[in-house]
C-alpha positions as CSV (number, residue, x, y, z in Angstrom):
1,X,-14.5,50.8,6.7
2,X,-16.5,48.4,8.2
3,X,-19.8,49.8,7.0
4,X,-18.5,50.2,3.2
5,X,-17.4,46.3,3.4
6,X,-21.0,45.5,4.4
7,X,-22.9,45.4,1.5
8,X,-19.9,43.4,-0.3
9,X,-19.8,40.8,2.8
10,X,-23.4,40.1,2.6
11,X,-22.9,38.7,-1.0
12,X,-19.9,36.8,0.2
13,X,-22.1,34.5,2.9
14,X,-24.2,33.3,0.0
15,X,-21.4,30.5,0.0
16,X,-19.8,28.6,-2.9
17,X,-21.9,27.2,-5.8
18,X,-21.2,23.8,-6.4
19,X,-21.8,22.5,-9.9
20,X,-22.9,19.4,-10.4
21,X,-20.7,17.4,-12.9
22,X,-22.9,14.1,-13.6
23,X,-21.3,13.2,-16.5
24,X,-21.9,9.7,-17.9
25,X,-18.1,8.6,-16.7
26,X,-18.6,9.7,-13.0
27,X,-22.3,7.8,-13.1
28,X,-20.5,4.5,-14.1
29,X,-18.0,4.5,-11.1
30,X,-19.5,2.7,-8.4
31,X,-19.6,5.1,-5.2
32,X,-18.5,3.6,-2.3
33,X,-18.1,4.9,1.4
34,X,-17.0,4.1,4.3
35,X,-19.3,1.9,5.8
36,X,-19.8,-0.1,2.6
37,X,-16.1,-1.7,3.0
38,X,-16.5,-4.4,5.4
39,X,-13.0,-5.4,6.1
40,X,-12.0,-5.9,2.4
41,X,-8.8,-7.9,1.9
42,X,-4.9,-6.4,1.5
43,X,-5.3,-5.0,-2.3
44,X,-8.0,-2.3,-2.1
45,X,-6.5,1.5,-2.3
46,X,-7.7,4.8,-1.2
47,X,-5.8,7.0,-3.7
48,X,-5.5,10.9,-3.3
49,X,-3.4,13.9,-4.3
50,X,-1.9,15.8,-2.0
51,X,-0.6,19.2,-2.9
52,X,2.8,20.7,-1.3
53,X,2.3,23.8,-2.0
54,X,2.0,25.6,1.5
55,X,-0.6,28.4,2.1
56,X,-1.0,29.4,-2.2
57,X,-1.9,27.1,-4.4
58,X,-0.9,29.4,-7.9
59,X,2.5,28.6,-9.4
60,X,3.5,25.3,-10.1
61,X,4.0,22.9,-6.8
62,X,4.8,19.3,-6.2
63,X,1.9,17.0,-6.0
64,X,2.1,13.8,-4.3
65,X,0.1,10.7,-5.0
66,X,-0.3,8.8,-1.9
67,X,-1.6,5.0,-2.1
68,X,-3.0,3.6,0.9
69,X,-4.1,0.0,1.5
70,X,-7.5,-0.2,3.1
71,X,-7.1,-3.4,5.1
72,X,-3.3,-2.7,6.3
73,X,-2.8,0.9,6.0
74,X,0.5,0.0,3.5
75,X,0.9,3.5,2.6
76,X,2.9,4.0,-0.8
77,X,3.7,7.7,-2.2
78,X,5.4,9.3,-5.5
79,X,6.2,13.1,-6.2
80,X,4.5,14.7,-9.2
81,X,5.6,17.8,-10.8
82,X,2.9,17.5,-12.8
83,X,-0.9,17.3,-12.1
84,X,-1.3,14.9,-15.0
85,X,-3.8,11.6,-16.0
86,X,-1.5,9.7,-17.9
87,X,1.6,10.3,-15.5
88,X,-0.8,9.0,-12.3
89,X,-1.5,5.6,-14.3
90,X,2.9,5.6,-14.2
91,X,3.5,6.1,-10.8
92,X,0.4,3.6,-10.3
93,X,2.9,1.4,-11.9
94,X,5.9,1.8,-10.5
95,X,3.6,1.7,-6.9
96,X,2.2,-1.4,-7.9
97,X,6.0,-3.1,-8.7
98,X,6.8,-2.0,-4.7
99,X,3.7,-3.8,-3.4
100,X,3.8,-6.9,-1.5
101,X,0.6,-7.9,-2.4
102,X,-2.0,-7.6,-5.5
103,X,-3.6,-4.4,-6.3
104,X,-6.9,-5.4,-6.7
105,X,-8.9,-2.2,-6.5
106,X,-9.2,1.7,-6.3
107,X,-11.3,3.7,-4.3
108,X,-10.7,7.6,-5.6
109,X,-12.4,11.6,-4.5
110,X,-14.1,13.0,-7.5
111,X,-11.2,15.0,-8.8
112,X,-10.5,15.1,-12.6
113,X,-7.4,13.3,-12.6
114,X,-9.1,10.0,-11.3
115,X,-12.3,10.9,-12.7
116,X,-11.4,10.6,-16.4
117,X,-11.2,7.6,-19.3
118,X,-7.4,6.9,-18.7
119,X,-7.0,5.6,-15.4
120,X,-10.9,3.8,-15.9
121,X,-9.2,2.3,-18.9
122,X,-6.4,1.4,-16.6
123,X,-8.0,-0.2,-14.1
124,X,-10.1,-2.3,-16.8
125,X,-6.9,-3.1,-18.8
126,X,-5.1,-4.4,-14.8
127,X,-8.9,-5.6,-14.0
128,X,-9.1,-3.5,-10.8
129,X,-12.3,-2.2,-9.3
130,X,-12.3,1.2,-9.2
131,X,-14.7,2.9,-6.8
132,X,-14.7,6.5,-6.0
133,X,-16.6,8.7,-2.7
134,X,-19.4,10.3,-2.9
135,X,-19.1,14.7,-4.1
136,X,-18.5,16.6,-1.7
137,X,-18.4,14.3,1.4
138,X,-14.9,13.8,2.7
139,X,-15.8,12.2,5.6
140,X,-17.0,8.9,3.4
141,X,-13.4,8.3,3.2
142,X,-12.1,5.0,5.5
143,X,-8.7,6.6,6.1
144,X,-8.5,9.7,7.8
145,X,-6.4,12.6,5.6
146,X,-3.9,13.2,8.5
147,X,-2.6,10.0,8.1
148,X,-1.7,11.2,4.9
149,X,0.2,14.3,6.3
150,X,2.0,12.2,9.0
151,X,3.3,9.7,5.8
152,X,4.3,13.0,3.7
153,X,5.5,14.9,6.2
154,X,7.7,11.6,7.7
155,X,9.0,11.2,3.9
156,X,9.4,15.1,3.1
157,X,10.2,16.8,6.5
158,X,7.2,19.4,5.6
159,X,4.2,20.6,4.5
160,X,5.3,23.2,2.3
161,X,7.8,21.8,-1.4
162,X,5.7,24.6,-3.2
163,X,7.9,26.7,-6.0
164,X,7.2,29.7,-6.7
């Protein structure tokens, strides 16, 4: 079996392609990382969606928007059923009501529902700084992503509120 498989493994190690999605949007937000933070006041957010969905991600799943302060480590988070732009900007909102202090910026990953004319026209409309990582470099972010699971799993019991 082994020997059959070979010639299809061999094309499988030439990796992922990653298309490159400079868009005009994406080149207007800023790209901060890690370093570049400097101990920023209570009021900057790293912003990220985390999917329960277990070991699959096809079928529909819970998404959860989690909202951490940079300087604190204020963690907020909202269930999403659905993966959508204009729903982020309203859990943003009702976030932001929960706070005890000023949003004054986000910092988002590359994916398309931050990357996209609603929530840039949010944060101009709210006048916060959005900022957002550089492609394909996780480790730019200043808050580490099990943090994140700790905060869902401490609010949901689990990894896994996937439907099928």
């Amino acid at each position: 079996m082994d020997r059959f498989l070979r010639p299809v493994r061999a094309v499988a190690k030439q990796g992922r392609r990653r298309v490159s999605v400079n868009t005009p949007l994406r080149k207007s937000i800023t790209i901060r990382t890690y370093e570049h933070w400097n101990n920023p006041p209570p009021g900057y957010f790293e912003i990220d969606l985390v999917a329960h969905c277990g070991t699959s991600v096809t079928g529909s799943h819970v998404h959860r928007l989690v909202v951490t302060d940079l300087a604190s480590g204020w963690t907020e988070a909202a269930a999403l059923l659905v993966r959508e732009q204009t729903l982020i900007t309203v859990t943003l909102d009702e976030i932001q009501s929960r706070l005890p202090f000023p949003m004054l910026g986000l910092d988002v990953d590359n994916d398309s529902a931050f990357i996209n004319e609603i929530l840039l026209s949010y944060c101009r409309k709210h006048n916060f700084e959005l900022t957002r990582l550089r492609a394909y470099k996780n480790n730019d972010q200043r808050l580490d992503r099990a943090e994140e699971w700790s905060d869902c799993e401490e609010v949901s019991g689990t990894r896994s509120l996937g439907g099928s």
